[in-house]
C-alpha positions in Angstrom: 23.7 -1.9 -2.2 25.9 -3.2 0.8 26.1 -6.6 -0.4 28.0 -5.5 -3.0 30.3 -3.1 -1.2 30.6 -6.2 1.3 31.4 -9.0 -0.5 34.8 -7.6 -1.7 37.7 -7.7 0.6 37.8 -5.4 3.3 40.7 -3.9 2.1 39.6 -2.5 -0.9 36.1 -1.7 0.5 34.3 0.1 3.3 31.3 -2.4 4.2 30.4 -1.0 7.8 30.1 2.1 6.2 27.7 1.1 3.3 25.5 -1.0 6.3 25.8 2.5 8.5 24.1 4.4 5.0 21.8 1.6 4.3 20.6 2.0 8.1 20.5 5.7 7.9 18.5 5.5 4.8 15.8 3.3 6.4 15.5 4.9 9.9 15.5 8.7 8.4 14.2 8.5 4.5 12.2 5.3 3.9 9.2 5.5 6.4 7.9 8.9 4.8 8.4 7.0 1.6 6.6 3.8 2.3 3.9 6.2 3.3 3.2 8.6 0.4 3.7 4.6 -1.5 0.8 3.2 0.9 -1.1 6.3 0.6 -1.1 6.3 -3.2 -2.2 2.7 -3.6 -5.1 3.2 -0.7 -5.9 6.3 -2.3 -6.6 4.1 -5.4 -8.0 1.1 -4.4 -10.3 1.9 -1.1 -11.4 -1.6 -0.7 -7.9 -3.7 -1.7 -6.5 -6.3 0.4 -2.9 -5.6 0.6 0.1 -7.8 2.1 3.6 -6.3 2.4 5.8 -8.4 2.0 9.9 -8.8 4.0 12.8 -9.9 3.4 14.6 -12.6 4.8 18.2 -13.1 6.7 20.2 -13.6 4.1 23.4 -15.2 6.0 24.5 -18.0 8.9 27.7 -16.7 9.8 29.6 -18.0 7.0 30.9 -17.3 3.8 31.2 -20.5 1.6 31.6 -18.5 -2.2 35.0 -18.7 -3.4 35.1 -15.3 -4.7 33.2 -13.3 -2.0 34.9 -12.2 1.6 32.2 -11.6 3.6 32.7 -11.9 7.6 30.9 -13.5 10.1 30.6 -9.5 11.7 29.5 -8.2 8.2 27.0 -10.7 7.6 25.5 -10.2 11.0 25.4 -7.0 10.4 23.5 -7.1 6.9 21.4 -9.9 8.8 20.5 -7.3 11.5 20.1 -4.7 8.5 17.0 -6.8 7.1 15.4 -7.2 10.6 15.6 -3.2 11.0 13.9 -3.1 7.2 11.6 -5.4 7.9 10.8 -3.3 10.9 9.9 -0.2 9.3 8.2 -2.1 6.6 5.4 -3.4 9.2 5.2 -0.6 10.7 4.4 1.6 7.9 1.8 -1.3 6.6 0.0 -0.9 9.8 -0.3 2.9 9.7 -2.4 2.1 6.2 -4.2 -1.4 7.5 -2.0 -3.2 5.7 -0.5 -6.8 6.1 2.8 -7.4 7.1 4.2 -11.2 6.3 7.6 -11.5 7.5 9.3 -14.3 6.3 12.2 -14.3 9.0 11.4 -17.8 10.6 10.1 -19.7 7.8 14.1 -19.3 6.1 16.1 -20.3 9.6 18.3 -22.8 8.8 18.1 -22.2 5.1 20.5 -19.0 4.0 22.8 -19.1 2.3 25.9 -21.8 3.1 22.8 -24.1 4.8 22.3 -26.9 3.5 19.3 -26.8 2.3 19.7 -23.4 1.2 16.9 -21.7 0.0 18.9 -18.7 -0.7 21.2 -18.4 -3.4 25.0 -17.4 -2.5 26.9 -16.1 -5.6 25.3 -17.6 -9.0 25.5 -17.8 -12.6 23.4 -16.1 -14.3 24.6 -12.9 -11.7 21.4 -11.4 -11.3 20.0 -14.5 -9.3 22.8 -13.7 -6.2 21.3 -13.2 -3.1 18.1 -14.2 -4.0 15.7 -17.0 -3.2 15.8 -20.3 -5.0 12.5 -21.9 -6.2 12.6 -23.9 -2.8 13.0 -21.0 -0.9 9.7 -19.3 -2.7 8.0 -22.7 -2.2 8.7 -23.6 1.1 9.8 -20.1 2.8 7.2 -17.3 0.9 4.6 -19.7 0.1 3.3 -20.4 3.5 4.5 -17.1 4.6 2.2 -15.3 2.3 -0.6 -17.2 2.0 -2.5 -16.9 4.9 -2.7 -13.4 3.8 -4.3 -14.0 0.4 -5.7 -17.0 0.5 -7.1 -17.0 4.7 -5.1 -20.3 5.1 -1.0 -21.4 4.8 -0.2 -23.1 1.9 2.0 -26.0 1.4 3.9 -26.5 -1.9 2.5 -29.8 -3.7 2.1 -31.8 -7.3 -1.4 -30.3 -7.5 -0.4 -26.8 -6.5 2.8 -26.8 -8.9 0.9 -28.3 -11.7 -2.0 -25.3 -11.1 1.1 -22.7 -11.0 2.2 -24.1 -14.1 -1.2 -23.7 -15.8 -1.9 -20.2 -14.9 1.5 -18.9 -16.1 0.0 -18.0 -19.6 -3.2 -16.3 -18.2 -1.1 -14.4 -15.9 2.1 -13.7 -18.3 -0.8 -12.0 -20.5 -2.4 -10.0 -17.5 0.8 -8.8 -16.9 2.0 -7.2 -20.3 -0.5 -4.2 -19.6 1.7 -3.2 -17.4 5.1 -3.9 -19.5 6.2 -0.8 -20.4 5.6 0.6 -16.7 8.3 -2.6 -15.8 10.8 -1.4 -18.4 11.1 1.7 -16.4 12.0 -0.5 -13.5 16.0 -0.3 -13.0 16.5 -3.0 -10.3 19.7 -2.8 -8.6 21.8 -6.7 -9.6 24.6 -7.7 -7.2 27.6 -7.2 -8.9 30.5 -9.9 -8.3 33.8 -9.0 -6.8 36.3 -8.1 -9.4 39.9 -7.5 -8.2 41.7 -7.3 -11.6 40.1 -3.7 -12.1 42.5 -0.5 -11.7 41.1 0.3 -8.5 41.2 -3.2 -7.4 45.2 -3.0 -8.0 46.0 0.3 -6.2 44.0 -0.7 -3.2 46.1 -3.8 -3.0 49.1 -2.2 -3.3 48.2 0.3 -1.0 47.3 -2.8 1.9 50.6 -4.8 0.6 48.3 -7.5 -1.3 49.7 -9.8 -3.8 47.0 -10.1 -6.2 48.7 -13.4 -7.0 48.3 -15.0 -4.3 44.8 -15.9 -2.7 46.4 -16.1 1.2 47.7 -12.7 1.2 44.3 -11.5 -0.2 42.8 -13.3 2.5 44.7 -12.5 5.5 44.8 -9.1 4.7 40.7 -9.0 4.3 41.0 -10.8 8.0 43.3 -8.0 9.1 41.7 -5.3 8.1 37.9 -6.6 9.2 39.7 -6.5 12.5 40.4 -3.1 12.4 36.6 -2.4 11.3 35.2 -4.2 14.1 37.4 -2.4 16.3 35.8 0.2 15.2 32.6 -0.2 15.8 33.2 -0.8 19.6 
């Protein structure tokens, strides 16, 4: 997950090289998978309406967590990263008359360090980093999605909350059929930086970083993002 490898000081990390996998992975391995995916759930439901669904640009060019050291240049990067994803995703609906809703407009303005931001930066509990907040599935999927299912885009009110809210039970229940298939599920969770680890340590002594102090961690991150967009050019 580049996030992860990203959001720790460049120093002690290699974050153009996890975007350069993560790019590799979706231009060279993911199409054939989305298609033996697409094919499968064609294969069993002939006459289903499906909707495929992106991912929005996470970042706006800054980094406003305290404990993450992410640059302007890396979160363009990871920006650029979901628009290639989102690519291939489309794409690879289309080849199966699929529909694609890509969610890219509807969150301008609202990543994360906006204000609003529909996105959330790095959160307690953990698992809800870098993913959207209730406003960001209300006012950025919602409409987004909807014309799909529904024919018509949605917009989040009392009366469509307070119908959500009444179908949580029927659909909690029409869910478990499929519980033990979800346990199986081993989703990936953003991890938060940790420099008091062992590798942490010998990484910073290996830049010159005083652990102690939260300038030289910083303007050695600054230095050595430097060196990786230099790089890249």
């Amino acid at each position: 997950m580049s996030a992860i490898t990203c959001a720790l000081p460049s120093w002690m990390s290699n974050c153009y090289g996890a975007i350069d996998k993560a790019n590799a992975y979706i231009n060279n391995t993911l199409p054939s998978a989305l298609n033996t995916l697409y094919a499968s759930i064609r294969a069993r439901s002939p006459q289903a309406k499906v909707t495929v669904v992106g991912y929005p640009r996470i970042f706006n060019g800054e980094d406003c967590n305290a404990f993450t050291w992410f640059s302007p240049t890396e979160e363009s990067r990871l920006n650029a990263t979901a628009d290639l994803l989102n690519s291939k995703l489309a794409s690879a609906a289309a080849a199966r008359g699929f529909a694609f809703a890509n969610p890219t407009s509807r969150f301008v303005g609202h990543a994360v360090c906006d204000s609003p931001e529909w996105i959330n930066g790095l959160s307690n509990p953990i698992s809800e980093s870098y993913h959207p907040k209730v406003d960001g599935h209300a006012y950025g999927y919602l409409p987004t999605v909807s014309p799909y299912v529904t024919g018509s885009a949605l917009r989040m009110s009392a009366g469509l909350k307070a119908t959500a809210a009444a179908s949580a039970d029927r659909l909690a229940r029409q869910q478990s059929a499929y519980a033990a298939a979800d346990r199986r599920i081993q989703p990936k969770s953003f991890v938060a930086p940790d420099l008091s680890t062992p590798a942490a340590k010998a990484a910073a002594a290996r830049a010159g970083v005083d652990l102690s102090s939260r300038a030289s961690i910083d303007a050695a991150d600054a230095a050595y993002d430097v060196r990786q967009r230099a790089a890249l050019r």
